[in-house]
C-alpha positions, 0 to 999 in steps of 0.5 A: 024524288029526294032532289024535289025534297030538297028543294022544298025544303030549301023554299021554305027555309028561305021563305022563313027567314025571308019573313023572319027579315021583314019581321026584323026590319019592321021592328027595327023601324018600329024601334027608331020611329019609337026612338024617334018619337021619345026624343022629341017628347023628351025635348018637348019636356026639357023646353017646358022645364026650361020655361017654367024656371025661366017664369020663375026667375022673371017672378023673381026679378019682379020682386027684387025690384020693387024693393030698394034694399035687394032681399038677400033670401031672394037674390040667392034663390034667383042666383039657384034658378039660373044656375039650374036652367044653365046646368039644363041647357047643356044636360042629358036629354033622357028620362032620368036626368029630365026626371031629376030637373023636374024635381029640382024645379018642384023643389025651387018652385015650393021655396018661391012661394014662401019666399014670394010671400015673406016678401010681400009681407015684409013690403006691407010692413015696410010700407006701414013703417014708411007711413009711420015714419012719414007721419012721425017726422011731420009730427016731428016738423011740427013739434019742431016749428012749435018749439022754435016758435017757443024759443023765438018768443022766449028769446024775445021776452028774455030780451023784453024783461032784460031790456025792462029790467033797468033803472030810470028817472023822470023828471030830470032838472038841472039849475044852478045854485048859491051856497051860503056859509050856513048851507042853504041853497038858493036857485039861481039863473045868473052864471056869475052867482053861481057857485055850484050845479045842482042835478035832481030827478026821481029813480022810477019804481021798477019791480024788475030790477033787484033792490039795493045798491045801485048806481047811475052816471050822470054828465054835465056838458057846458055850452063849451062842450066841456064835460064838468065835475069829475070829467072820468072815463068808464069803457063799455065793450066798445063804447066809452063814456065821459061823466060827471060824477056817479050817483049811488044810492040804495034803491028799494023798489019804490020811487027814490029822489035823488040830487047831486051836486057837479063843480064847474071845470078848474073850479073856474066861473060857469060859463054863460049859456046853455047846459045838458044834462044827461043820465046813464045807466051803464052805457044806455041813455035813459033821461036828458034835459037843459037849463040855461045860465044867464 
């Protein structure tokens, strides 16, 4: 009687702890299954961090570029991105550290959309300053066209009234003459009466050049191409002119005759044939004329 006891009570112990170890095993199952499951979740997670940062920094690398000068707000925070998705790859995969990337990712995700918007209001100023650059220099081009413009046609008038600034003559003679004791002059064509050559013409008005003293050279060439009078040298720069004689006189704006006299060379007889007679102001040429002595 005791021993059928025993034995029943023997079944029913191995009988619960058969199912307290099926219980076990189940929940022990359950347990890894669940494990199982968190983890793969967790790495779903992490991935899902790992592309939006990554969408992050091509946003970045899209606004670095459109701007020829790098904004250094923007290639600091892209510098933060990457440093972030390295520490990610090789970080914990549990709750705690995913929870903590997340919300560094919120955090950078915030500072990108200020920055993002900084930026694209900046490129919408530089571009209105690239236009009014633009539109300043081709004002500027054409200021600068208009006051060469200037310039060339107030260098050529410069030119015009300094070359229009001189003194000439009109009517330019030369003839020989006959001086009797008394001083009076009689024209002649004969070379052997002539005792002197008489030079004549008129300074033409010129409100141009400044009244006063001024003077002209004037060149006698026989037809031996001697130069007769005085028969000087004055250098102009790299021009060098023989004369006559020089005429001075007062010249006050108004028509000025004007007549010189030039001696034949050595005081010798004229010589036979045809004269020039030339007149300069400085070393331009400004009247020309022959006579002929018979």
């Amino acid at each position: 009687m005791e021993n059928n006891k025993s034995n029943t009570g023997l079944k029913v112990a191995l009988g619960i702890a058969l199912a307290l170890f099926v219980i076990t095993g189940i929940y022990t199952f359950d347990l890894m299954k669940d494990k199982k499951d968190t983890e793969a979740q967790l790495m779903e997670e992490k991935q899902l961090v790992m592309n939006d940062l990554n969408n992050m920094a091509k946003q970045y690398d899209i606004a670095i570029g459109e701007n020829e000068v790098a904004n250094q707000n923007l290639v600091e925070a892209r510098e933060r991105i990457q440093g972030l998705m390295d520490s990610l790859k090789i970080s914990e995969t549990n709750v705690r550290s995913l929870w903590r990337y997340k919300q560094k990712y919120t955090a950078l995700q915030q500072e990108m959309d200020v920055l993002l918007a900084q930026n694209d209001s900046l490129r919408v100023e530089n571009s209105y300053l690239a236009t009014s650059l633009d539109s300043t220099k081709v004002r500027l081009e054409e200021r600068t066209m208009f006051t060469d413009s200037l310039l060339v046609q107030n260098t050529a008038l410069a030119e015009v009234v300094d070359n229009a600034a001189v003194l000439t003559t009109v009517g330019l003679k030369g003839f020989g003459v006959i001086e009797r004791s008394s001083g009076k002059l009689i024209p002649t064509e004969r070379a052997s009466r002539t005792d002197k050559l008489r030079v004549c013409f008129t300074v033409a008005k010129n409100g141009l050049v400044q009244a006063g003293d001024q003077e002209l050279y004037i060149q006698v060439i026989d037809p031996n191409n001697n130069v007769l009078g005085a028969n000087e040298q004055v250098a102009f720069e790299s021009q060098t002119l023989n004369y006559s004689l020089i005429s001075k006189f007062n010249y006050e704006n108004t028509n000025l005759n004007v007549c010189e006299f030039v001696a034949s060379k050595g005081n010798s007889d004229f010589a036979k044939g045809r004269y020039t007679v030339n007149v300069f102001n400085e070393r331009d040429l400004v009247s020309s004329s022959e006579f002929t002595l018979k």
